[in-house]
Backbone as JSON Lines, residues from 0, in Angstrom:
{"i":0,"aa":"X","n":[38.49,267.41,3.44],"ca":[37.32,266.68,3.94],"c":[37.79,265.41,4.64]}
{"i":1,"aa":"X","n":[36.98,264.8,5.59],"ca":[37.4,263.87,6.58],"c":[36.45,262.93,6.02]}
{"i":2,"aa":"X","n":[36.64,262.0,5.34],"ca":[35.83,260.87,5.37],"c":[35.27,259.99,6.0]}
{"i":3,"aa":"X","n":[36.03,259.7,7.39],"ca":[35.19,259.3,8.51],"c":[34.08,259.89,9.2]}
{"i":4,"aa":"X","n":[33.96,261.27,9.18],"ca":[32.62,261.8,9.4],"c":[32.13,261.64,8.64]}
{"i":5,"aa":"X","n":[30.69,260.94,8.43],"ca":[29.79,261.03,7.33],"c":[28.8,261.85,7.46]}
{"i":6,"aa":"X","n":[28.22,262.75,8.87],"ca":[27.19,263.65,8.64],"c":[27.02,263.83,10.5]}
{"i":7,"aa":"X","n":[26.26,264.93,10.19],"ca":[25.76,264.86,11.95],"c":[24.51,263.88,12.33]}
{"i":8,"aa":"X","n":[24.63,263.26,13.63],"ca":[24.02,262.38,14.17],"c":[22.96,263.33,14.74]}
{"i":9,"aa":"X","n":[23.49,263.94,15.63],"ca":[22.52,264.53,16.49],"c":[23.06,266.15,16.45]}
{"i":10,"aa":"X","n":[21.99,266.98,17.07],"ca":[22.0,268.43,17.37],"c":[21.3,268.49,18.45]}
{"i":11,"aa":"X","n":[22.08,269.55,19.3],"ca":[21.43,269.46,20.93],"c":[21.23,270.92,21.08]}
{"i":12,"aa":"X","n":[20.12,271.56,21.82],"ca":[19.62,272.69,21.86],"c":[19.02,272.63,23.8]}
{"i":13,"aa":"X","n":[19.48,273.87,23.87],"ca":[18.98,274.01,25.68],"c":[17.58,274.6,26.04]}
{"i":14,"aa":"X","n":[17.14,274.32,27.15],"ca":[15.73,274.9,27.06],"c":[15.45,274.64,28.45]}
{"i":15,"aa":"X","n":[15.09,275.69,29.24],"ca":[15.23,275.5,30.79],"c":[13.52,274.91,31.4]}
{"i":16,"aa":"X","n":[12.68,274.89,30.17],"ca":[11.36,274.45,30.34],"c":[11.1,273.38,29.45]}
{"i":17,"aa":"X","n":[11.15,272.34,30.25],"ca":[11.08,270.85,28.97],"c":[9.32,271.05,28.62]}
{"i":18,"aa":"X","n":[8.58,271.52,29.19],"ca":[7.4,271.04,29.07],"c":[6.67,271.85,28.06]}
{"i":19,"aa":"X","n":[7.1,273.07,28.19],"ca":[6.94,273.7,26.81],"c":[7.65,273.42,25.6]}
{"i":20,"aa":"X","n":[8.99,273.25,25.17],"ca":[9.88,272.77,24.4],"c":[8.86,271.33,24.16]}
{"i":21,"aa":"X","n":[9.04,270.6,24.84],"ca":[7.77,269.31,24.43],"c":[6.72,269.71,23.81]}
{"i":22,"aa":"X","n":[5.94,270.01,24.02],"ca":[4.41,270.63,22.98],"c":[5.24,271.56,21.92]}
{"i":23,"aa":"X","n":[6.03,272.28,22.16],"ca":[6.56,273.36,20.72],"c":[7.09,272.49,19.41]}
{"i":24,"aa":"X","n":[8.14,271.16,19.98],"ca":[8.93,270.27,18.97],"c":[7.8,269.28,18.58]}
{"i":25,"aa":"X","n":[6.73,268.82,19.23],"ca":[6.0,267.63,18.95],"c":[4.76,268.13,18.84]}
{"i":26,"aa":"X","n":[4.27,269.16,18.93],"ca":[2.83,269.71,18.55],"c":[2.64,270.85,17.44]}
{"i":27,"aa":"X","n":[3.91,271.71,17.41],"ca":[4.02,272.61,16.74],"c":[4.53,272.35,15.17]}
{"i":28,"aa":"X","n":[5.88,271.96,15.39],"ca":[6.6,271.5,14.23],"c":[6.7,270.19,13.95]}
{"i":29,"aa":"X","n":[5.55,269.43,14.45],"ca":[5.44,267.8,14.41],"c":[6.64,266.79,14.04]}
{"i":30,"aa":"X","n":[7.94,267.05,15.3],"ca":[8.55,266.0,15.58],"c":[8.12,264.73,16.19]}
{"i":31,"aa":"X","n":[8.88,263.71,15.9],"ca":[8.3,262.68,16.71],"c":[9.52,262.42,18.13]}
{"i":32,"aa":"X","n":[8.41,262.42,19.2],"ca":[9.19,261.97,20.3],"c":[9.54,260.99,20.26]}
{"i":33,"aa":"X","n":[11.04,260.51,20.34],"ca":[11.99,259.58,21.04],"c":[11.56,258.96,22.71]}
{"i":34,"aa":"X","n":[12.25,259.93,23.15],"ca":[12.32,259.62,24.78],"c":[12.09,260.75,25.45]}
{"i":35,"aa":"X","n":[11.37,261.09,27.16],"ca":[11.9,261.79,27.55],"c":[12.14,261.38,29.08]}
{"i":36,"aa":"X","n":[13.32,262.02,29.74],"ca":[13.77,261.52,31.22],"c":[13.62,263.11,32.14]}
{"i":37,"aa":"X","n":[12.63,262.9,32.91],"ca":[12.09,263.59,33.74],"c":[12.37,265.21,33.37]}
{"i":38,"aa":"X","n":[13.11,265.5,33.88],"ca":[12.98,267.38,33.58],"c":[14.82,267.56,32.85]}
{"i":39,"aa":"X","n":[15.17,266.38,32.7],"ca":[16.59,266.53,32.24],"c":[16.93,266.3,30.74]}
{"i":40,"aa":"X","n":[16.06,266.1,30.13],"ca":[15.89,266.22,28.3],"c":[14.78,265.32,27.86]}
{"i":41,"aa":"X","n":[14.31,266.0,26.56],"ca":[13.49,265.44,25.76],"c":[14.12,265.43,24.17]}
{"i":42,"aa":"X","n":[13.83,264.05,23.7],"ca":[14.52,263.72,22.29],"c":[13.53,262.99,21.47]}
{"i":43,"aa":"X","n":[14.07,263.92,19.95],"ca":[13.02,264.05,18.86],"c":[13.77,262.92,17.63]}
{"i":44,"aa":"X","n":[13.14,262.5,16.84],"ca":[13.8,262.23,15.58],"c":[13.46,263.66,14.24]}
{"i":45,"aa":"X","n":[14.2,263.55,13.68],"ca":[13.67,264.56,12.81],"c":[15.2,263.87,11.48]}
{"i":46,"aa":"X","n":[14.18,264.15,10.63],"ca":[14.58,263.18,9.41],"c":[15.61,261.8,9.8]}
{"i":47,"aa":"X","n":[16.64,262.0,9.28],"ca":[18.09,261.01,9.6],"c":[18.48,261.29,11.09]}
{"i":48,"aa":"X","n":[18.67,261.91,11.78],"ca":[19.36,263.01,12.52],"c":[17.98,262.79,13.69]}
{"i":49,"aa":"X","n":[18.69,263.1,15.16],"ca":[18.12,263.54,15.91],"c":[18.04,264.73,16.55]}
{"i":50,"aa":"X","n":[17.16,265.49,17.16],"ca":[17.2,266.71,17.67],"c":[17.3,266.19,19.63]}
{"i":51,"aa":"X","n":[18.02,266.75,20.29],"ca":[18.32,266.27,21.91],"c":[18.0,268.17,22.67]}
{"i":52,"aa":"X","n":[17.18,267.64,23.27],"ca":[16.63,269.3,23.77],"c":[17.05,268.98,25.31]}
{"i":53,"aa":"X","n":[18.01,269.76,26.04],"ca":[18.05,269.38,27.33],"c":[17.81,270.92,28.32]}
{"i":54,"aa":"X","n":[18.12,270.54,29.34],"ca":[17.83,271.28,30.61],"c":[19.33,271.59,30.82]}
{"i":55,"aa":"X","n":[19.94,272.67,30.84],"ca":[21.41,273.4,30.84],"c":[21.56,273.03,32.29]}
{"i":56,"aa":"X","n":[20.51,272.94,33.37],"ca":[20.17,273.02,35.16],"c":[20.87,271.75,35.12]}
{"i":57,"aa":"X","n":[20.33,270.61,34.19],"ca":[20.36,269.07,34.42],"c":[21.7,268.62,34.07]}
{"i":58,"aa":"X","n":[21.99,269.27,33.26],"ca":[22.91,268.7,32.48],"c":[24.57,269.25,32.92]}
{"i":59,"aa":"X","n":[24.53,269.87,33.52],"ca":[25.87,270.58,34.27],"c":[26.74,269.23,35.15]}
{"i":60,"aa":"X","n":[25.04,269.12,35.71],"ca":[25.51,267.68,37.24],"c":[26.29,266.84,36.68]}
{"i":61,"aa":"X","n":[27.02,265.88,37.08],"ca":[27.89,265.15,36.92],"c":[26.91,263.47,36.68]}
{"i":62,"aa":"X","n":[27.66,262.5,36.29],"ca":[26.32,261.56,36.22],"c":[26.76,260.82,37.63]}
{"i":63,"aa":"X","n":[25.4,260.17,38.05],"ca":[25.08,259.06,39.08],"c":[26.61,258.25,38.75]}
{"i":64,"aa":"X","n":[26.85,257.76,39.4],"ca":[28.27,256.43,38.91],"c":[27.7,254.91,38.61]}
{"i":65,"aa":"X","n":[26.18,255.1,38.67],"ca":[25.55,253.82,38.33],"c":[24.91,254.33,36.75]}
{"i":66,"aa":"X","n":[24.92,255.53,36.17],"ca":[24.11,256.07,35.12],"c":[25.3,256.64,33.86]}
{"i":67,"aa":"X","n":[24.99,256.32,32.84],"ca":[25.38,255.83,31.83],"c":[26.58,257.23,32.03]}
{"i":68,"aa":"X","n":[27.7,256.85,31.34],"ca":[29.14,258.12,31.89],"c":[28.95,259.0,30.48]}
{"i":69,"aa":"X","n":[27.91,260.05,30.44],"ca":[28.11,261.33,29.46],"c":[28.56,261.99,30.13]}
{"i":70,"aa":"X","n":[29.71,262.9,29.72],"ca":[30.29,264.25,30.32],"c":[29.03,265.0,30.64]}
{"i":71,"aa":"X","n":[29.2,266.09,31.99],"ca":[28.55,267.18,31.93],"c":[28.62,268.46,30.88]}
{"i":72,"aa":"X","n":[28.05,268.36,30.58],"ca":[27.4,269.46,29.42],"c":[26.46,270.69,29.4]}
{"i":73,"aa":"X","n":[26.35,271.65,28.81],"ca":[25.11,272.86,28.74],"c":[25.95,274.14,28.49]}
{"i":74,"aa":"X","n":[25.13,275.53,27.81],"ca":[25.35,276.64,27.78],"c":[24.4,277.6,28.21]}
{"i":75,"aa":"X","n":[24.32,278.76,28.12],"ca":[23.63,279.69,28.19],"c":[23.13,280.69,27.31]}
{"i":76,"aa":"X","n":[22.07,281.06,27.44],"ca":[21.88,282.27,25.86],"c":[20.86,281.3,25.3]}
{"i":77,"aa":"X","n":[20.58,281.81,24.1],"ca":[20.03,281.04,22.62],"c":[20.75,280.59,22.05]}
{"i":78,"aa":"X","n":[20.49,279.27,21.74],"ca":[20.75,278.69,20.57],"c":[20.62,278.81,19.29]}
{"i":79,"aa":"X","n":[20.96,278.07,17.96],"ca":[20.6,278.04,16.64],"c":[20.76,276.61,16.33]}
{"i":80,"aa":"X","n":[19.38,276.11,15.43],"ca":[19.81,274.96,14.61],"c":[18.9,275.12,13.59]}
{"i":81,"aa":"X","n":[19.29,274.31,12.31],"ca":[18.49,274.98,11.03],"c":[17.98,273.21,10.74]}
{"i":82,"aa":"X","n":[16.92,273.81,10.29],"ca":[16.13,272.55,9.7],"c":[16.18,272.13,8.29]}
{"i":83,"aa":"X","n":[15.83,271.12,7.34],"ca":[16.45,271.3,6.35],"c":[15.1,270.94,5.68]}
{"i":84,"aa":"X","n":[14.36,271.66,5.06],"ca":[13.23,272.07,4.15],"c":[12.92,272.22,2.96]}
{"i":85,"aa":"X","n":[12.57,271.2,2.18],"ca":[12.13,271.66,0.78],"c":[11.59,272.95,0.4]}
{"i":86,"aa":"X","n":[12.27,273.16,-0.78],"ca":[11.53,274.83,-0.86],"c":[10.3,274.5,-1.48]}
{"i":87,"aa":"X","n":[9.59,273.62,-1.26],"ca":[7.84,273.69,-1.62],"c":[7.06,273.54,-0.21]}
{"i":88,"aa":"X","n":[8.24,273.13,0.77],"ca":[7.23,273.05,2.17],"c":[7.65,274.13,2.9]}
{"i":89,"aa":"X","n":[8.17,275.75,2.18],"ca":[8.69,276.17,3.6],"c":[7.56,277.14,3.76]}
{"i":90,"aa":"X","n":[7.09,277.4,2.68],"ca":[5.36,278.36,2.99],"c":[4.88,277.61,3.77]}
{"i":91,"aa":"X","n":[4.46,276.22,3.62],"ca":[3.48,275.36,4.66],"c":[4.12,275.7,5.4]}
{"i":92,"aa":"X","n":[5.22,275.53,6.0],"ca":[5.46,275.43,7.36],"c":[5.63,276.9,7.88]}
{"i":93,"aa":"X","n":[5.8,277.99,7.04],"ca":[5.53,278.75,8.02],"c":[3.56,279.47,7.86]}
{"i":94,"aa":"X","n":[3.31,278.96,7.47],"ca":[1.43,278.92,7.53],"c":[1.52,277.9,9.06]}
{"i":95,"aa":"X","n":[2.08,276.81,8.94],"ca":[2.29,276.29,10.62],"c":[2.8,277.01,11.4]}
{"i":96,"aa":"X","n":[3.4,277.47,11.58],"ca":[4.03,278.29,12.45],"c":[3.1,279.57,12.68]}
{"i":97,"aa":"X","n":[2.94,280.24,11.93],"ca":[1.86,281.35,12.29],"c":[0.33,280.77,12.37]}
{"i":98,"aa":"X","n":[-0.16,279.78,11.94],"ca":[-1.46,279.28,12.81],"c":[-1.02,278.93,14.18]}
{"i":99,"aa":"X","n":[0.35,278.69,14.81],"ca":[0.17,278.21,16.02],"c":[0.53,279.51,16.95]}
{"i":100,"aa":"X","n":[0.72,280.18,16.39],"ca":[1.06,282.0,17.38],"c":[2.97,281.97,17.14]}
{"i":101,"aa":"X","n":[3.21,281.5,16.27],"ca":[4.56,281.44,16.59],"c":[5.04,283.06,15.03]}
{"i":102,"aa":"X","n":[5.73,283.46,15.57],"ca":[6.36,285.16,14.38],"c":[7.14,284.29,13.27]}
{"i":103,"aa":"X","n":[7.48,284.76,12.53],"ca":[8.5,284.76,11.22],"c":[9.49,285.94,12.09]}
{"i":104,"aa":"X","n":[10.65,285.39,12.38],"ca":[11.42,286.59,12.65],"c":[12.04,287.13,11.45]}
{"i":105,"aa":"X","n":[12.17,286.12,10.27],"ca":[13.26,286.85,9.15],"c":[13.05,285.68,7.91]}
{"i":106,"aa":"X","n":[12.85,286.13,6.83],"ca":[13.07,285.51,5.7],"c":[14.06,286.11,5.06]}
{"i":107,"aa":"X","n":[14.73,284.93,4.39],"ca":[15.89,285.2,3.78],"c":[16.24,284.76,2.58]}
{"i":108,"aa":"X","n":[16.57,285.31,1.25],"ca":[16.96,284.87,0.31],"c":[18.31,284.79,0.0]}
{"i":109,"aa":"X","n":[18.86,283.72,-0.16],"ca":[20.13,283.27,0.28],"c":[21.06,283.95,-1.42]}
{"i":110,"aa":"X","n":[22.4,284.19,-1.73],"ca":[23.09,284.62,-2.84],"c":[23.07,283.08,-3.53]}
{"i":111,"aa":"X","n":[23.38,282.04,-2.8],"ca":[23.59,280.73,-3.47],"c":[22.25,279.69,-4.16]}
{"i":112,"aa":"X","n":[21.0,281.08,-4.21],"ca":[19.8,280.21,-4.14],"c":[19.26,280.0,-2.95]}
{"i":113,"aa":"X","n":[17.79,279.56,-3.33],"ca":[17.14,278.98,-1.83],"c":[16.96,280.6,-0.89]}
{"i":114,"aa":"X","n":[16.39,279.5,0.38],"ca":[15.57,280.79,1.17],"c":[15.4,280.19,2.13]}
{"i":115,"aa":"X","n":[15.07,280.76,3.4],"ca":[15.0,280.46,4.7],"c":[14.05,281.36,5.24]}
{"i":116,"aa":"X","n":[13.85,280.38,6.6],"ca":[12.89,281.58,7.61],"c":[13.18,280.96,9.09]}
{"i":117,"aa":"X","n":[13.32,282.49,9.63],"ca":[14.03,282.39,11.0],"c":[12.54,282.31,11.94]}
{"i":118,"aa":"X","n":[12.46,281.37,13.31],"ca":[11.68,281.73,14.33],"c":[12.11,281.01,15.25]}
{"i":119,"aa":"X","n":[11.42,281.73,16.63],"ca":[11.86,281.21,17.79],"c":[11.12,279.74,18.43]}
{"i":120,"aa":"X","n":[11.87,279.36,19.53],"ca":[11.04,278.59,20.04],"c":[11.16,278.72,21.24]}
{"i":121,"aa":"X","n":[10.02,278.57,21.84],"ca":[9.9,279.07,23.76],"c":[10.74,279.4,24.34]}
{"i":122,"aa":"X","n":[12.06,278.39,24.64],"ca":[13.27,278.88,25.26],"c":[14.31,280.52,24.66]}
{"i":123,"aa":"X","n":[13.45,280.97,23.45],"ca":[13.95,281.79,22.67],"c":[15.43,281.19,21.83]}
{"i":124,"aa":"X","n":[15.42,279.94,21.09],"ca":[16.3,279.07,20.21],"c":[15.96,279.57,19.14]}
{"i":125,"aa":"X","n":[17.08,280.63,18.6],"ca":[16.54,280.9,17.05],"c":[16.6,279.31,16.39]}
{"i":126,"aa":"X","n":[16.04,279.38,15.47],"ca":[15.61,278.28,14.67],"c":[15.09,278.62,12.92]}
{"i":127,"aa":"X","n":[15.75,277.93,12.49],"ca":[15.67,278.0,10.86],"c":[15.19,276.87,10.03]}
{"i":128,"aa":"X","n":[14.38,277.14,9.12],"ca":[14.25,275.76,7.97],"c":[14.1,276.85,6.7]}
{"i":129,"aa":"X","n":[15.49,275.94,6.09],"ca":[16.0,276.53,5.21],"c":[16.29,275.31,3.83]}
{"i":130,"aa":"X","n":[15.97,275.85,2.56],"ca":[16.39,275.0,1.76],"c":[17.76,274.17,1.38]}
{"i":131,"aa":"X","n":[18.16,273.13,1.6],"ca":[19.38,272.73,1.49],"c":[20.83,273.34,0.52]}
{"i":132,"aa":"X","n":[20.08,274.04,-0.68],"ca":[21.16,275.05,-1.86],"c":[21.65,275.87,-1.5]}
{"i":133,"aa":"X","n":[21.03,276.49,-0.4],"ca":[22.04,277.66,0.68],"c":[23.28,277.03,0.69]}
{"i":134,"aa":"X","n":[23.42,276.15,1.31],"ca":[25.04,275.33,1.3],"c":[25.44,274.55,-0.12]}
{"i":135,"aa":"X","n":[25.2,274.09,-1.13],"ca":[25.55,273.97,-2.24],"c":[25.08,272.69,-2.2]}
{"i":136,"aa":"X","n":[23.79,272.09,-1.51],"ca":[24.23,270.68,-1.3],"c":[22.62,270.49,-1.82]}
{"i":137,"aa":"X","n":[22.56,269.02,-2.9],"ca":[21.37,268.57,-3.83],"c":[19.82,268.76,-2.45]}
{"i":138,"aa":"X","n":[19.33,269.68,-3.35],"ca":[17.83,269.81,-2.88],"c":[16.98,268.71,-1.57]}
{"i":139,"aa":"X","n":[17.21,267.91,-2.49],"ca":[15.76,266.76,-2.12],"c":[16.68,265.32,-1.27]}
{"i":140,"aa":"X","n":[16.24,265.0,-0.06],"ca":[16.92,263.99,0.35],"c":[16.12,262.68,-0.86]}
C-alpha cells in the first residue's frame, strides 16, 4: 500500500451529449452540479469525490496556450464507475431509477457480502451503486 495516495479525488466518465448526461447526473440520480463549460464537460460532487463527465470530441483538442495546461484526454466505448451505496438505500435508488424510465441491467450478490445494481446512463456508461463490503471496506461513511 502507498500511503501517499489517500483515496480517489475524482472519476471521469465520457459522454458525447452533455445535455442529456446533465439532466441524467442532476435530475435523475440527484448529483449536485459543480460547473459546466460549454459542450466540453459537466462536473458533479458526489459524496467526498467528484464525478467529471466530459465530451471525448472536446477533450482530445489540445488546450488554448492562454487556458489552464490539462493534457488532452478521452476514450471510446462505455465506461464504468460504481457508486458507493448503503445497503438500505439501494432499493430506493433503484425505485429512482425505474420511476425515471431508467432498466436495472443486473443485480448482484456479491461472495464478500453486499449487493449491487448495474444501469446505464444515456451515453450507455455502465454504472453501479454498490454496497461498500463488496471490497472489504466498513459499510457506512
Amino acid at each position: 500500500m502507498n500511503p501517499m495516495l489517500e483515496g480517489m479525488l475524482e472519476t471521469a466518465l465520457y459522454a458525447r451529449d452533455l445535455d442529456a448526461a446533465e439532466v441524467f447526473y442532476e435530475d435523475v440520480l440527484g448529483l449536485e452540479k459543480i460547473t459546466r463549460a460549454a459542450n466540453r464537460h459537466v462536473f458533479f460532487r458526489c459524496g467526498p469525490g467528484v464525478l467529471l463527465i466530459f465530451n471525448p470530441e472536446e477533450t482530445v483538442k489540445p488546450p488554448a496556450p492562454n487556458a489552464l495546461q490539462v493534457p488532452p484526454h478521452g476514450t471510446s466505448g462505455e465506461g464504468h464507475a460504481c457508486f458507493r451505496v448503503s445497503g438500505r438505500n439501494i432499493d430506493a435508488m433503484a425505485e429512482r431509477l425505474k420511476a425515471a424510465g431508467v432498466a436495472i441491467e443486473s443485480e448482484v450478490h456479491w461472495p464478500n457480502g453486499g449487493r449491487s445494481i448495474y444501469f446505464r446512463d444515456p451515453d450507455g456508461n455502465s454504472l453501479e451503486c454498490a454496497e461498500a463490503k463488496i471490497w472489504g471496506i466498513e459499510q457506512d461513511i
